[in-house]
VOLOLUM-815155 format. One record per atom (N, C-alpha, C, CB): residue number from 1; residue in one letter; atom name; x, y, z. Coordinates in Angstrom, 2 decimals. Glycine has a CB too. Example, Ala and Ser with C-alpha at 12.3 -4.5 7.8 and 13.67 -1.06 7.14 Angstrom:
2
i, aa, at, X, Y, Z
1, A, N, 13.19, -5.69, 7.80
1, A, CA, 12.30, -4.50, 7.80
1, A, C, 13.20, -3.30, 7.80
1, A, CB, 11.31, -4.47, 9.05
2, S, N, 12.85, -2.25, 7.08
2, S, CA, 13.67, -1.06, 7.14
2, S, C, 12.90, 0.03, 7.87
2, S, CB, 14.08, -0.60, 5.72
//
This chain:
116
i, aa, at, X, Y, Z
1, X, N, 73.14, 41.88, 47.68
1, X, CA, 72.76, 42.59, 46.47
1, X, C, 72.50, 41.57, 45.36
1, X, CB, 73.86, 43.61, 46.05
2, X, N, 70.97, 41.77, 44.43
2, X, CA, 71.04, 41.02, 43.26
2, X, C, 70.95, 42.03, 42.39
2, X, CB, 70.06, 39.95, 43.07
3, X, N, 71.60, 40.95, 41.11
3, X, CA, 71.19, 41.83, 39.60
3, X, C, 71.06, 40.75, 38.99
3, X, CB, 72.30, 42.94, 38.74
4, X, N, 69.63, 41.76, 38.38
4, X, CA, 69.09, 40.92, 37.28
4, X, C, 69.02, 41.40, 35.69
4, X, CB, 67.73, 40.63, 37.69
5, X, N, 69.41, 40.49, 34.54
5, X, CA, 69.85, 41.44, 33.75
5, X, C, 69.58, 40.66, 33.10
5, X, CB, 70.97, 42.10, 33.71
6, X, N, 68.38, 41.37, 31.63
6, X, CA, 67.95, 40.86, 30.64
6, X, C, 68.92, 40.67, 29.36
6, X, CB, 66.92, 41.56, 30.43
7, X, N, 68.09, 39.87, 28.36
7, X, CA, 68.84, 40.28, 27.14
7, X, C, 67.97, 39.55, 26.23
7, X, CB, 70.46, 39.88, 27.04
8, X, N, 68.21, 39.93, 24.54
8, X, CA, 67.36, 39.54, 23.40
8, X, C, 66.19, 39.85, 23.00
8, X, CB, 67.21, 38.57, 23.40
9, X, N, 66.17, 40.96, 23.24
9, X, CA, 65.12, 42.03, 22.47
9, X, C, 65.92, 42.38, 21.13
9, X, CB, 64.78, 43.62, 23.48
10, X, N, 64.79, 43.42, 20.53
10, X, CA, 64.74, 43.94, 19.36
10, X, C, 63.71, 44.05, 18.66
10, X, CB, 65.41, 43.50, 18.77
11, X, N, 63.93, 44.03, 16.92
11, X, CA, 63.38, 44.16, 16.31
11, X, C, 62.83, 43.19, 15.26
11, X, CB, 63.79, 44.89, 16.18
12, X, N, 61.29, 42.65, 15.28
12, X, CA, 61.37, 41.69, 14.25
12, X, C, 59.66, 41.61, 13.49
12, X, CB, 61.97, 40.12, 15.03
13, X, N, 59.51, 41.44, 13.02
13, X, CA, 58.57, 41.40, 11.52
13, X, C, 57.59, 40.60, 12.37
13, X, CB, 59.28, 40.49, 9.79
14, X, N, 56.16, 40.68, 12.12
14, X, CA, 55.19, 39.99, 12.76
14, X, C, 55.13, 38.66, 12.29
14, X, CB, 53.97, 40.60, 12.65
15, X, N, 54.73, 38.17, 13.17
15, X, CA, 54.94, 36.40, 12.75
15, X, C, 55.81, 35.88, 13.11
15, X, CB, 55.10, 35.93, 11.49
16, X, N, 57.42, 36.61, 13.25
16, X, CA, 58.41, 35.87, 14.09
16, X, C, 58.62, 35.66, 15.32
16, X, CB, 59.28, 36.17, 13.94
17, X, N, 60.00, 35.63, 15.55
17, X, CA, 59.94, 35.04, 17.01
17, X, C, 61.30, 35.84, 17.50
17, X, CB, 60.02, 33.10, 17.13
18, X, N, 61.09, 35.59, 18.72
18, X, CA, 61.98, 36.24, 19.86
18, X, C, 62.45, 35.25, 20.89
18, X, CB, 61.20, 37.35, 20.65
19, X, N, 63.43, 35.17, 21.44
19, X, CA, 63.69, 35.22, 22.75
19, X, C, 64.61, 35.36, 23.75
19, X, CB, 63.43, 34.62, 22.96
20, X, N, 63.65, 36.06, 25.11
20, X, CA, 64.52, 36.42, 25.62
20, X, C, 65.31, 35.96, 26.83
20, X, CB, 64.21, 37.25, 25.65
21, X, N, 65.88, 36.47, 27.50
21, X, CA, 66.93, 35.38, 28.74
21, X, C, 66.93, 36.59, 29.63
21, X, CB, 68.95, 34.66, 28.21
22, X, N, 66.90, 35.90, 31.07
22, X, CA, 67.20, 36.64, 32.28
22, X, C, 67.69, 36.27, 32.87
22, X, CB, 66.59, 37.01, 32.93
23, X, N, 68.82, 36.70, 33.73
23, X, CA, 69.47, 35.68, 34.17
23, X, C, 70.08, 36.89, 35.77
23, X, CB, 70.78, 34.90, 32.74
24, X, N, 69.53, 36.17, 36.86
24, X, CA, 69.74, 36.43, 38.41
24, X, C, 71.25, 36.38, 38.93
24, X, CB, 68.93, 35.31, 39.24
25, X, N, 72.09, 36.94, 39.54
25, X, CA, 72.73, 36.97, 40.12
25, X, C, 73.41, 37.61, 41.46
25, X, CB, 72.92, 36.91, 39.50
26, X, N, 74.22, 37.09, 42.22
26, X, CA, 74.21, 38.02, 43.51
26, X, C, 73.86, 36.92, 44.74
26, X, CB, 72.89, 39.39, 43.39
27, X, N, 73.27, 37.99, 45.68
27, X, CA, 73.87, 37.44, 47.17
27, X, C, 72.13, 36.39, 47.10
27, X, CB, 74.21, 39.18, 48.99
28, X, N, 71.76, 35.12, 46.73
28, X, CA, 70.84, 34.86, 46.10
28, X, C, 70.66, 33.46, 46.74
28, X, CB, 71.02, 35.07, 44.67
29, X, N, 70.04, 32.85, 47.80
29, X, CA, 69.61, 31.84, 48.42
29, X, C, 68.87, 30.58, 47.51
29, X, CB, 68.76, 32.45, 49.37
30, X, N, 67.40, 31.21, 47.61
30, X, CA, 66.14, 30.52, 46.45
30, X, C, 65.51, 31.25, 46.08
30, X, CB, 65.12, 29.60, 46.77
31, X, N, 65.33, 30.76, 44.65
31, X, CA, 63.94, 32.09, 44.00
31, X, C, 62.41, 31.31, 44.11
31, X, CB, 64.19, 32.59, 41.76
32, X, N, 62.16, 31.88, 44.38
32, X, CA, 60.58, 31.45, 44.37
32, X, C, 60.36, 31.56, 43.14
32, X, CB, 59.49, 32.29, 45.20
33, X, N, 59.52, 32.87, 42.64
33, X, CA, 58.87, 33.22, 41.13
33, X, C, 59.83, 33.76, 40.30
33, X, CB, 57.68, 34.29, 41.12
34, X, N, 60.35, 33.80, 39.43
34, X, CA, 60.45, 34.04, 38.09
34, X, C, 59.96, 34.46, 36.87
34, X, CB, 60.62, 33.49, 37.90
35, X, N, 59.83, 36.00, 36.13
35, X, CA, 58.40, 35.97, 35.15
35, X, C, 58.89, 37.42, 34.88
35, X, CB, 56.48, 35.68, 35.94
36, X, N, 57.98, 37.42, 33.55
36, X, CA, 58.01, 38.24, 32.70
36, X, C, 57.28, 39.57, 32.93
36, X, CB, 57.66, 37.62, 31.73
37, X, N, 57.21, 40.92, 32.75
37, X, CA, 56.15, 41.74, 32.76
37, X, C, 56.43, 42.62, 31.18
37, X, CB, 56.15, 42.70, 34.30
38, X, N, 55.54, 43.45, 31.33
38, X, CA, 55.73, 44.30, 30.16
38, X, C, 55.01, 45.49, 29.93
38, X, CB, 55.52, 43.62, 29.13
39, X, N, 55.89, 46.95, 29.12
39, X, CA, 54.84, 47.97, 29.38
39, X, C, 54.89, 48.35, 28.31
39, X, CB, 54.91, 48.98, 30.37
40, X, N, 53.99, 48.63, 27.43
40, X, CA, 53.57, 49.42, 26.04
40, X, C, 53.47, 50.84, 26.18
40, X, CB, 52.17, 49.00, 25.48
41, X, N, 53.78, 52.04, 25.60
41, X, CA, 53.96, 53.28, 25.70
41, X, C, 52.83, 53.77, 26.36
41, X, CB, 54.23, 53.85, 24.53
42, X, N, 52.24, 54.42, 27.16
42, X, CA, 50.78, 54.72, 27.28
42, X, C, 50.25, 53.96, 28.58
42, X, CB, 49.96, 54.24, 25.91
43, X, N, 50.73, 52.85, 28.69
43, X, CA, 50.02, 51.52, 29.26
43, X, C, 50.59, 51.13, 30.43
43, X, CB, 50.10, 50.31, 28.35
44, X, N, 49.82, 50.61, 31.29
44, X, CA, 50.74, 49.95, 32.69
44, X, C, 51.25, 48.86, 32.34
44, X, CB, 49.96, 49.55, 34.06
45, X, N, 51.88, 48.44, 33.23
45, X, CA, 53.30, 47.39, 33.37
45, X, C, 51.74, 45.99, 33.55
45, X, CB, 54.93, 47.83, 35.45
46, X, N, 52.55, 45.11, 32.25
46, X, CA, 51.22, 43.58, 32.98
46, X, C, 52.19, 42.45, 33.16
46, X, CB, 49.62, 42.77, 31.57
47, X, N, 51.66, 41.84, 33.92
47, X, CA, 52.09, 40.65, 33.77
47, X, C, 51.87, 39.70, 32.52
47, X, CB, 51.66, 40.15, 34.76
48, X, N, 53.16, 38.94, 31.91
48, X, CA, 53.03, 38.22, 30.82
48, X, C, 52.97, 37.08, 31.47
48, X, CB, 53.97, 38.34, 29.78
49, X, N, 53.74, 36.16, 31.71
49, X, CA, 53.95, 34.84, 32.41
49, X, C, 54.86, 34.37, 33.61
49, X, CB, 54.30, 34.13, 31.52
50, X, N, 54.84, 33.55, 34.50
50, X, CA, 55.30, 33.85, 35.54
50, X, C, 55.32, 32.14, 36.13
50, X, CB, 54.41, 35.10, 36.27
51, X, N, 56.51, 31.71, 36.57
51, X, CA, 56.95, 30.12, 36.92
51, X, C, 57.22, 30.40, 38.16
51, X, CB, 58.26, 29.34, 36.14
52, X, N, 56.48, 29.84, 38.91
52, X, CA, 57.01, 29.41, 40.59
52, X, C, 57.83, 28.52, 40.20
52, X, CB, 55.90, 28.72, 41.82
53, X, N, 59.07, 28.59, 41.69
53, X, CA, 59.89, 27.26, 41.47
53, X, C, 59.14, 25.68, 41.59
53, X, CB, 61.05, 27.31, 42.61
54, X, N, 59.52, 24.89, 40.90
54, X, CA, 59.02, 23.67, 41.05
54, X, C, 57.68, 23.63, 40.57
54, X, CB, 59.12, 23.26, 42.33
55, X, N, 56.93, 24.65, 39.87
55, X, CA, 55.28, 25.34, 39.54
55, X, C, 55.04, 24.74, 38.38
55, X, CB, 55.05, 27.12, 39.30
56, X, N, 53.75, 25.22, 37.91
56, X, CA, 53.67, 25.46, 36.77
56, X, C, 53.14, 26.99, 36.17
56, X, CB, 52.97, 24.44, 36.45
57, X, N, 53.68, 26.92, 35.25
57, X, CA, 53.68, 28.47, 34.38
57, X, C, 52.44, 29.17, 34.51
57, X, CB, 53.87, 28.34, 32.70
58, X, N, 51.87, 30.47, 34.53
58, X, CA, 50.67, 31.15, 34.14
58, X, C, 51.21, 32.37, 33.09
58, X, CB, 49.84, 31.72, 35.56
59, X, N, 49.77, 32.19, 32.47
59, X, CA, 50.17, 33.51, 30.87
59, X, C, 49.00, 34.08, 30.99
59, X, CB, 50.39, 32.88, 28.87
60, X, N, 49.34, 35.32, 31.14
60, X, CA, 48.05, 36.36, 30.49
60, X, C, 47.35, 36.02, 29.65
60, X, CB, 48.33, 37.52, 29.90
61, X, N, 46.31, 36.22, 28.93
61, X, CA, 45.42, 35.29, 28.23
61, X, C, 46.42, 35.56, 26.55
61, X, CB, 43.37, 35.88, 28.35
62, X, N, 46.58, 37.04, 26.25
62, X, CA, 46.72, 37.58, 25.25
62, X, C, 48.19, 36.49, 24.40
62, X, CB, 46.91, 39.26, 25.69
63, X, N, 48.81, 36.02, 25.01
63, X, CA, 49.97, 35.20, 24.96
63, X, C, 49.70, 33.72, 24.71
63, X, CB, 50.71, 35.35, 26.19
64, X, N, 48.93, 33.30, 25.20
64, X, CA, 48.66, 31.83, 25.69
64, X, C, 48.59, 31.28, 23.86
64, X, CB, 46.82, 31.60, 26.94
65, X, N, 49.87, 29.94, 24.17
65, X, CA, 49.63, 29.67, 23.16
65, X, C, 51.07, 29.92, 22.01
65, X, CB, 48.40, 30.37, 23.02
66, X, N, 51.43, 31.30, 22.34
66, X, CA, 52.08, 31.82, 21.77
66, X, C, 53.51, 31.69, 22.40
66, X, CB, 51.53, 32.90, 21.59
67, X, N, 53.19, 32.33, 23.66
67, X, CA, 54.30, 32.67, 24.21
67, X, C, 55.08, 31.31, 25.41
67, X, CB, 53.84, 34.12, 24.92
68, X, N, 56.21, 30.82, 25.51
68, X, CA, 56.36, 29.93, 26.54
68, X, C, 57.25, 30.28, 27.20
68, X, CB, 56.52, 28.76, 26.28
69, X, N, 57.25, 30.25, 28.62
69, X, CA, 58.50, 30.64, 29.32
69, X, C, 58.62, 29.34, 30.06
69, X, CB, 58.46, 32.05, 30.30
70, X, N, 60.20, 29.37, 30.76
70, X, CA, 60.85, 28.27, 31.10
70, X, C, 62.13, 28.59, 31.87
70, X, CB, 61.09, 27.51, 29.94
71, X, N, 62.68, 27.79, 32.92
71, X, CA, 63.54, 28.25, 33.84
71, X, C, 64.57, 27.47, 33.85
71, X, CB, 63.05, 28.39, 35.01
72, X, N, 65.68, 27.80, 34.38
72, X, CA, 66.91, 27.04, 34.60
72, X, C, 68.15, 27.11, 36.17
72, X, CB, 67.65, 27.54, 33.28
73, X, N, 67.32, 26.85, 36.98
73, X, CA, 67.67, 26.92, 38.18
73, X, C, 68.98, 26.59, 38.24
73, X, CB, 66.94, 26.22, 38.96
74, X, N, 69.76, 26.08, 37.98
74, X, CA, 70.94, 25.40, 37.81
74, X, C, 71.40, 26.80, 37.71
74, X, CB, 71.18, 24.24, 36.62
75, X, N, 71.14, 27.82, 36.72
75, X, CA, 71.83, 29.10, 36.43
75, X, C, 71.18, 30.49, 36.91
75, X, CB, 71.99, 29.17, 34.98
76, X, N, 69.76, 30.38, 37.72
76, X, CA, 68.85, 31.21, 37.75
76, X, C, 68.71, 31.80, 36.82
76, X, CB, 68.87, 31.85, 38.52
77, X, N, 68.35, 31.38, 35.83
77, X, CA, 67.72, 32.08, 34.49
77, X, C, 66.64, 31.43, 34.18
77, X, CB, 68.58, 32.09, 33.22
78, X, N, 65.88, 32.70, 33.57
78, X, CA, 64.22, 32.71, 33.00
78, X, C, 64.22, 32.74, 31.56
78, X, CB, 63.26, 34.08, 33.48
79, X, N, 63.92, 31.90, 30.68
79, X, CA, 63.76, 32.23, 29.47
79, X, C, 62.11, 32.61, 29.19
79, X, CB, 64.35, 31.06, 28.65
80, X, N, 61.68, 33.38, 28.06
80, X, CA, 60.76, 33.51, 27.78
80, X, C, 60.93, 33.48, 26.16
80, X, CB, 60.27, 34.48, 28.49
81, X, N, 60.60, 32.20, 25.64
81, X, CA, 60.29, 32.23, 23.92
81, X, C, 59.10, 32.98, 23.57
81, X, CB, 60.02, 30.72, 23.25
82, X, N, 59.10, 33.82, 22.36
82, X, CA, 57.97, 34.34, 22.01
82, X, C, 57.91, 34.17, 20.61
82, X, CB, 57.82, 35.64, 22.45
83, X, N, 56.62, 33.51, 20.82
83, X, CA, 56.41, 32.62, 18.79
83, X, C, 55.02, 33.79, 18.55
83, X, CB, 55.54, 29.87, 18.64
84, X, N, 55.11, 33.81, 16.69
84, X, CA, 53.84, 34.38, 16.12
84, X, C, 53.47, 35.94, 16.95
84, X, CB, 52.54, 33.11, 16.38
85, X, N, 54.51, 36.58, 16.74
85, X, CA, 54.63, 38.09, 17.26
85, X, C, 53.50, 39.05, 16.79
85, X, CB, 56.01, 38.73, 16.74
86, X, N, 53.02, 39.78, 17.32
86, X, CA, 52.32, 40.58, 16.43
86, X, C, 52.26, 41.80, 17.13
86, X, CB, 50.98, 40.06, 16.01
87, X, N, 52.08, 42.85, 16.24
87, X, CA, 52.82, 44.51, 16.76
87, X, C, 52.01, 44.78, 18.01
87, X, CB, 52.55, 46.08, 15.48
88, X, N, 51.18, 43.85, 18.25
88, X, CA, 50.65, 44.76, 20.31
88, X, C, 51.81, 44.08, 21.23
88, X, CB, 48.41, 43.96, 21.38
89, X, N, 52.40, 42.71, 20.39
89, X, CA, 53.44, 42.53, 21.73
89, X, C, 54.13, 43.91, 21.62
89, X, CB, 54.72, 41.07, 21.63
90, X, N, 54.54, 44.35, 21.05
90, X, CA, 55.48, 45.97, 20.84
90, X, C, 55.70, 46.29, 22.67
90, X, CB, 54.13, 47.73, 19.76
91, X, N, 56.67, 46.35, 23.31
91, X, CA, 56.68, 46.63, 24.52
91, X, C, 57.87, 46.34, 24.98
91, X, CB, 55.76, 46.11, 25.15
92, X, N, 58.40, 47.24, 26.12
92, X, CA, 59.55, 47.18, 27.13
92, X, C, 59.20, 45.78, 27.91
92, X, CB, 59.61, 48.64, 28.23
93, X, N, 59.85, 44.90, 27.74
93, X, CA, 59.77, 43.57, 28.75
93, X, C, 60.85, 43.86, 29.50
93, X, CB, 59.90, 41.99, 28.10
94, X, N, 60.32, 43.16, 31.33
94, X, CA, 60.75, 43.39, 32.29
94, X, C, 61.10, 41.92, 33.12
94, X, CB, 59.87, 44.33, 32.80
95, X, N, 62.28, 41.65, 33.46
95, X, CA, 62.07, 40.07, 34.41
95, X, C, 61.76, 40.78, 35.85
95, X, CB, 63.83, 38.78, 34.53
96, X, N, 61.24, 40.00, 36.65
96, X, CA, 61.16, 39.99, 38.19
96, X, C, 61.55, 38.79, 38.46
96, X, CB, 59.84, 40.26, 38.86
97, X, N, 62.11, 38.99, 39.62
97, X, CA, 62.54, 37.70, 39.95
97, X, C, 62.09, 37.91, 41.96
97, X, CB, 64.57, 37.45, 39.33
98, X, N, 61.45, 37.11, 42.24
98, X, CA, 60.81, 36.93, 43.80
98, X, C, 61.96, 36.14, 44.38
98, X, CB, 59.16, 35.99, 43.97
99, X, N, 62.47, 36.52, 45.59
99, X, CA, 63.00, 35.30, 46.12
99, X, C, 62.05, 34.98, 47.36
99, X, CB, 64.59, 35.44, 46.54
100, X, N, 62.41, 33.71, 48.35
100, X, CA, 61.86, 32.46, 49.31
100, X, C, 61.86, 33.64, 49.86
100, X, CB, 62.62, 30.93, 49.93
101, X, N, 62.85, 34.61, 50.32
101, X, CA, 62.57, 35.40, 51.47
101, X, C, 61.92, 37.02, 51.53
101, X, CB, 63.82, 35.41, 52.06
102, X, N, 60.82, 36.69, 50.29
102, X, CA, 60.09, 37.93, 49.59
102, X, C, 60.76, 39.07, 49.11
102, X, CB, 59.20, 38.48, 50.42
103, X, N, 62.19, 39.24, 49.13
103, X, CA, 62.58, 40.39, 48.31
103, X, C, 62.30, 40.06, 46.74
103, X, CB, 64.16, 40.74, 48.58
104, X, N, 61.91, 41.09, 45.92
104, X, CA, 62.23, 41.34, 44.61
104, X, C, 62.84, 42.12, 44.08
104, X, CB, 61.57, 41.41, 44.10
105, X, N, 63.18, 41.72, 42.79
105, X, CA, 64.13, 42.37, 41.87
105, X, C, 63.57, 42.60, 40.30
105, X, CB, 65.46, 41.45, 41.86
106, X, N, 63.94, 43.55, 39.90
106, X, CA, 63.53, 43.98, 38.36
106, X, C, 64.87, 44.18, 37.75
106, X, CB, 62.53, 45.47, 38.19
107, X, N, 64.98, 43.35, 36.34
107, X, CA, 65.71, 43.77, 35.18
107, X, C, 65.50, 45.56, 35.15
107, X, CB, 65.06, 42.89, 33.73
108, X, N, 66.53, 45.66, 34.07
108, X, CA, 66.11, 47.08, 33.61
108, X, C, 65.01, 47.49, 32.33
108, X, CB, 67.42, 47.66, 33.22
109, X, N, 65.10, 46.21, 31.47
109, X, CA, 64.00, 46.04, 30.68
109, X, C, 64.57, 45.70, 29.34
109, X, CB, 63.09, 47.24, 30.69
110, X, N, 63.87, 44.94, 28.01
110, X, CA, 64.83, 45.22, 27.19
110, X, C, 63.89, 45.86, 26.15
110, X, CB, 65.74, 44.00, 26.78
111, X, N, 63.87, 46.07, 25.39
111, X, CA, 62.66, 46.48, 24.31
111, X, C, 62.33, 45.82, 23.19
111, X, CB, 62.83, 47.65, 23.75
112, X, N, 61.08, 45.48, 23.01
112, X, CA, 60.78, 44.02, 21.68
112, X, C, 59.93, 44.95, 21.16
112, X, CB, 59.92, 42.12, 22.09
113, X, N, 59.74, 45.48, 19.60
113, X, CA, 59.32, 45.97, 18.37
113, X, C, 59.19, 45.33, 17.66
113, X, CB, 59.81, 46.69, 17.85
114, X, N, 58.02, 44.77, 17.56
114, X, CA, 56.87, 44.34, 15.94
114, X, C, 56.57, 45.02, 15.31
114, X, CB, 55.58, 43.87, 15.88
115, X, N, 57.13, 45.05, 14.09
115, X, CA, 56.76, 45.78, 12.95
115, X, C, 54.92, 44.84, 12.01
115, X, CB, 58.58, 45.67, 11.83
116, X, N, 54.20, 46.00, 11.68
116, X, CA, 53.58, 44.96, 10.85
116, X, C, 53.55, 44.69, 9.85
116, X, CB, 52.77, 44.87, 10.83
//
């Protein structure tokens, strides 16, 4: 059994910043991918950014720039910093976490609100 369990959402004024932490635990070998998703009311679930182990990062375009994520294998945790916010990030963020032996796992989500 894994759990994966977000944290550091909320609420913050456009232009600031966020970030959040995920952090894997459980019956847990190697993770392959690591990464962010996210769903806006209305809207399907997208991918934000996403680190293979040993990889390098990919970002949805809408982010790039803005947003950086980063890993810590040592603890299986995903960070995702989010700089220069602006109210379309507004959305339930989700971690996934892939492991080597293709199971995945989803956080429960946390919720990030940009005000403008």
């Amino acid at each position: 059994q894994v759990q994966v369990v977000e944290s550091g959402g909320g609420l913050v004024q456009a232009g600031g910043s966020l970030r959040l932490s995920c952090a894997a635990s459980g019956s847990i070998f190697s993770i392959n991918f690591m990464g962010w998703y996210r769903q806006a009311p209305g809207k399907q679930r997208e991918l934000v950014a996403v680190m293979p182990s040993g990889g390098s990062a990919t970002y949805v375009s809408s982010v790039k720039g803005r947003f950086t994520i980063s890993r810590d294998d040592a603890k299986n945790t995903v960070y995702l910093q989010m700089n220069s916010l602006k109210a379309e990030d507004t959305a339930v963020y989700y971690c996934h976490v892939a492991l080597n032996g293709g199971s995945r796992y989803w956080g429960q989500g946390t919720q990030v609100t940009v005000s403008s």
